[in-house]
N, C-alpha and C positions, 0 to 999 in steps of 0.2 A: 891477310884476307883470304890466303888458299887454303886455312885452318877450315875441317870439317867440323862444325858445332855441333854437338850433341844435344837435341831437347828434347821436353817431353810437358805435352797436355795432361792434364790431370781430368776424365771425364768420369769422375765418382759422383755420385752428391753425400753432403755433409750428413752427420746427425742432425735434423730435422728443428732449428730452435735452440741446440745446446752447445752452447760456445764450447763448454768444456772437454763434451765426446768428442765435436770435431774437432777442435785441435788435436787430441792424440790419433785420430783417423786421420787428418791431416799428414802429423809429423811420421806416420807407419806407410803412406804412400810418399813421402820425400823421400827418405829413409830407400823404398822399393827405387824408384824412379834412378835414386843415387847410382846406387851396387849396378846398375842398367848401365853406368856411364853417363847419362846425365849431367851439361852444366848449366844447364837454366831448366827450372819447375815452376808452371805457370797452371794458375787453378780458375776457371770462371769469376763470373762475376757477383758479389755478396758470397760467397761462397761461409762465409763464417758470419751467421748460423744457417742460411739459404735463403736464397730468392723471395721474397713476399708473394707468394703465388697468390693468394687469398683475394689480393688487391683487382683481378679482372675476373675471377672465378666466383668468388663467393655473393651471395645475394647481399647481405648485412655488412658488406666491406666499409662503406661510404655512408652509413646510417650515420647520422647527426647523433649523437651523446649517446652511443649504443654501447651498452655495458661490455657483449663479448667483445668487441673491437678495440675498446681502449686495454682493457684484460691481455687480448694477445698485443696491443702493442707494446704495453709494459711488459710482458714478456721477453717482445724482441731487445726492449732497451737493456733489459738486464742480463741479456746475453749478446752485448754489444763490444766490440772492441772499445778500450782506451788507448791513445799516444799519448804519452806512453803511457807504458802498465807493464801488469806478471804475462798479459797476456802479448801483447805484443814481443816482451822478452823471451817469452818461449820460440816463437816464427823465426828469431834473432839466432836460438841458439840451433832451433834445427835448419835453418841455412849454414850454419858453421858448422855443424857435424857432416852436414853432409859436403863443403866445401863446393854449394853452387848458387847462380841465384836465385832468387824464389820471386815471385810475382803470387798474389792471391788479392783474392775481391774481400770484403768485410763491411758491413755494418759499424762503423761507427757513432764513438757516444762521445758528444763536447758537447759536456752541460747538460740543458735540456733539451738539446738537439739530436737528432740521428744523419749521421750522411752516409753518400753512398759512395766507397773510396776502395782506391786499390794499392797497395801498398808494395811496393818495393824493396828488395831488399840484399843485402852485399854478397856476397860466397863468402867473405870471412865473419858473414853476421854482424860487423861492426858498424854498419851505414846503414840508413833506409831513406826513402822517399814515398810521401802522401798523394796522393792522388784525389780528390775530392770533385764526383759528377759534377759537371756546368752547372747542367739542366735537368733534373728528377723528369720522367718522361709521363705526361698524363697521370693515372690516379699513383704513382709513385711519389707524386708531390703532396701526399697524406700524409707519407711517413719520414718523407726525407728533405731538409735543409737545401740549399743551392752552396754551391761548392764557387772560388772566384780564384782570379789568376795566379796567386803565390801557391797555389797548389797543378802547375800544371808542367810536373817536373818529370824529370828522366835521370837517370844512373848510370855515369863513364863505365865501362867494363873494359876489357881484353881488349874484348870482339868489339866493340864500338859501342854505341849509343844505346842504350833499353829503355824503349819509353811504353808507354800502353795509354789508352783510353778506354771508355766504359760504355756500350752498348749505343744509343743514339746522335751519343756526341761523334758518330762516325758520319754522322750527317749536317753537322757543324761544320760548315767550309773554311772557317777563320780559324775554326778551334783545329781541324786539320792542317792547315797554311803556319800558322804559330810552330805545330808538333813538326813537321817539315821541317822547320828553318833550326828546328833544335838536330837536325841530320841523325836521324834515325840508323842503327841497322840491323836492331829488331823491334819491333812494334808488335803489345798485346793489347787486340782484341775483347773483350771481357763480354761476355754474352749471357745472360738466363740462362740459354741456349740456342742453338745458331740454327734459326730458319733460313728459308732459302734469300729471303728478302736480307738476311744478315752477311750472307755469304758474298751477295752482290756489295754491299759494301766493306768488306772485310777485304777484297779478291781488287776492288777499286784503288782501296787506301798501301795496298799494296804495291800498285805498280805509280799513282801519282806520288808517293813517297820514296819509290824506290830501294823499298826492304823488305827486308820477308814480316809477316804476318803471321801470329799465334793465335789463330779463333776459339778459345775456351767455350765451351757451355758441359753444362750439368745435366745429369739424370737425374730424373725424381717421379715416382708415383706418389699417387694420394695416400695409399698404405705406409709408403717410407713419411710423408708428412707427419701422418697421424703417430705413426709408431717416434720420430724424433718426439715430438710433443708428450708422448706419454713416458720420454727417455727423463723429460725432469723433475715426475713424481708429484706435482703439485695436483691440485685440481681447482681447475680453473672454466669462470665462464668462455674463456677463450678457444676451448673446444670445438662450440660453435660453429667460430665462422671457418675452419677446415671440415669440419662434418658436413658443413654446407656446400661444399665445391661439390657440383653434379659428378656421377660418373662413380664405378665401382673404385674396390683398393687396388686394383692391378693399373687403372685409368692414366697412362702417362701424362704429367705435368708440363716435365719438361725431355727432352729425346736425344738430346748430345749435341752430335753435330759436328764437333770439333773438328778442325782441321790445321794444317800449315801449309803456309800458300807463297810463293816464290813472290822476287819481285814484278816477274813477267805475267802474274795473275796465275799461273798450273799451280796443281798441287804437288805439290812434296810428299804430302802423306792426309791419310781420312778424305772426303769424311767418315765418321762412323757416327752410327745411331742407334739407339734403344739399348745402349749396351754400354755395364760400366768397365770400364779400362784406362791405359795408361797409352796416351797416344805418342810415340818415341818420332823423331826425324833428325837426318842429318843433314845442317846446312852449308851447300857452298858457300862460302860467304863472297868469293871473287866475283858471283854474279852480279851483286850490285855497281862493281865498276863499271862494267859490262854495260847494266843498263842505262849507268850516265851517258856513255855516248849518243843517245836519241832524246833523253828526257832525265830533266834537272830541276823540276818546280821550284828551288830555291836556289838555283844557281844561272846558268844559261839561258834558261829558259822560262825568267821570270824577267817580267819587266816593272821593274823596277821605279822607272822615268813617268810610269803610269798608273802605278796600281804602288800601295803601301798601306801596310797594317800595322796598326801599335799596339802592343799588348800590355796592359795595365796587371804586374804581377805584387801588387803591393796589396800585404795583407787587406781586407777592409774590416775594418776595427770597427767595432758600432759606439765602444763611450773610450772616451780620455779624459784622465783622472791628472790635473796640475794641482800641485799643493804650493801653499805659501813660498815656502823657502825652496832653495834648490841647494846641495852642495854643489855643485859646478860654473854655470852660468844663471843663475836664479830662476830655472826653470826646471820643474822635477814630473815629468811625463811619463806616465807608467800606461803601456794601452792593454785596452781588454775585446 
């Protein structure tokens, strides 16, 4: 735990809609971040294909059966990640080329659903872990699915525990209290991008979990929108509703933010704003013993005798499929 960790924030924004660019924009800043010394590469949140900005900007976001809307959202579906897939498999191989771990936000596709997940993943590329939001936040619950507790995992490393959460679930007390009790000893953040209101709970989760914190957010003007969207050559009514977000092509979206923040709530490093880069820090890591001596939320300094939570991590399957015969015990249950 006196190992200095080497990490780094990724505050770029993707190609604009286009799974495909961003991945290789992707694997070209892991790649960067690596050769830096880098062993954990952490990217915002959705990060692949980006943020649904549209969703509190655009006037015709929430139109009932409005042609550009369903347009761009079948777009976003089809530039969605699978678990697995080719695409997933590429994230897989460039954490193994670069021999560190990677964290990144995504758009996920299961079915006909979209969620909003963060995905984890090994330094020898051979492991990962899903992450699926609780709670979609206000009008995010247009596009995205609710996520339930078999996805509320973390990844053993070296350095201890990597776990992350995704933007409002920092304001989930239980869904914080659960991530604790899995002993954290790095915790990301995943943000659009990190306003101040983010920071306070970023800077929070920090010291009542007692690990350091990786605040991700994204840069993005309206111009980088428009231009991802016109990166996939179609033409589509989905145009629309990003023509319709007020505000010129240079009109920031989204502004960064990013930061690494100790478990005593200081910064380490950033923030920084309006500006794409690669946010690097080194972490003590012995600090966290340190801070065990005053404060232990799931050790010392829980009471136990009074307070208890139980976390229901078992998939929720919506049909089960029994057939006649079973080869086993005459019950043959396949869930979906």
């Amino acid at each position: 735990m006196n190992h200095l960790l080497k990490v780094a924030v990724v505050q770029h924004g993707p190609v604009f809609l286009n799974l495909e660019r961003s991945l290789e924009k992707a694997r070209g800043l892991v790649e960067e971040a690596a050769r830096e010394g880098a062993e954990l590469i952490v990217f915002p949140e959705t990060w692949l294909p980006g943020y649904p900005i549209w969703l509190d900007a655009s006037p015709g976001a929430a139109l009932w059966d409005h042609p550009p809307a369903k347009a761009l959202y079948r777009l976003l579906s089809e530039n969605a990640l699978t678990v697995p897939g080719r695409h997933l498999d590429a994230l897989l191989d460039a954490a193994g080329s670069a021999g560190a771990e990677l964290v990144i936000g995504a758009h996920e596709r299961d079915g006909g659903t979209l969620y909003n997940s963060l995905v984890i993943i090994s330094r020898d590329g051979q492991s990962y872990r899903v992450h699926r939001k609780l709670m979609p936040t206000y009008t995010e619950r247009l596009i995205w699915g609710r996520g339930d507790g078999s996805t509320l995992n973390t990844l053993p490393t070296d350095y201890g525990t990597l776990g992350g959460l995704i933007c409002w679930e920092h304001w989930m007390p239980l869904a914080r209290a659960a991530m604790h009790a899995k002993q954290e000893t790095i915790h990301v953040a995943q943000w659009p991008w990190v306003k101040e209101l983010h920071h306070i709970a970023s800077r929070h989760y920090a010291f009542e979990g007692q690990c350091f914190v990786l605040a991700a957010g994204s840069v993005l003007t309206k111009g980088d929108a428009l231009e991802g969207y016109r990166s996939l050559g179609v033409e589509s009514e989905a145009v629309e509703i990003l023509e319709g977000i007020p505000g010129e092509s240079d009109a920031w979206m989204m502004r960064g933010g990013s930061a690494v923040i100790g478990p005593d709530t200081d910064y380490v490093a950033g923030p920084v704003y309006e500006e794409a880069c690669i946010l690097y820090a080194d972490l003590p890591l012995g600090r966290i013993a340190e801070g065990h001596l005053a404060l232990d939320t799931d050790g010392h300094y829980a009471r136990p005798d009074v307070f208890h939570l139980e976390v229901d991590d078992r998939p929720q399957n919506r049909v089960s499929f029994r057939s006649e015969q079973s080869q086993h015990d005459g019950t043959d249950d396949r869930e979906v």
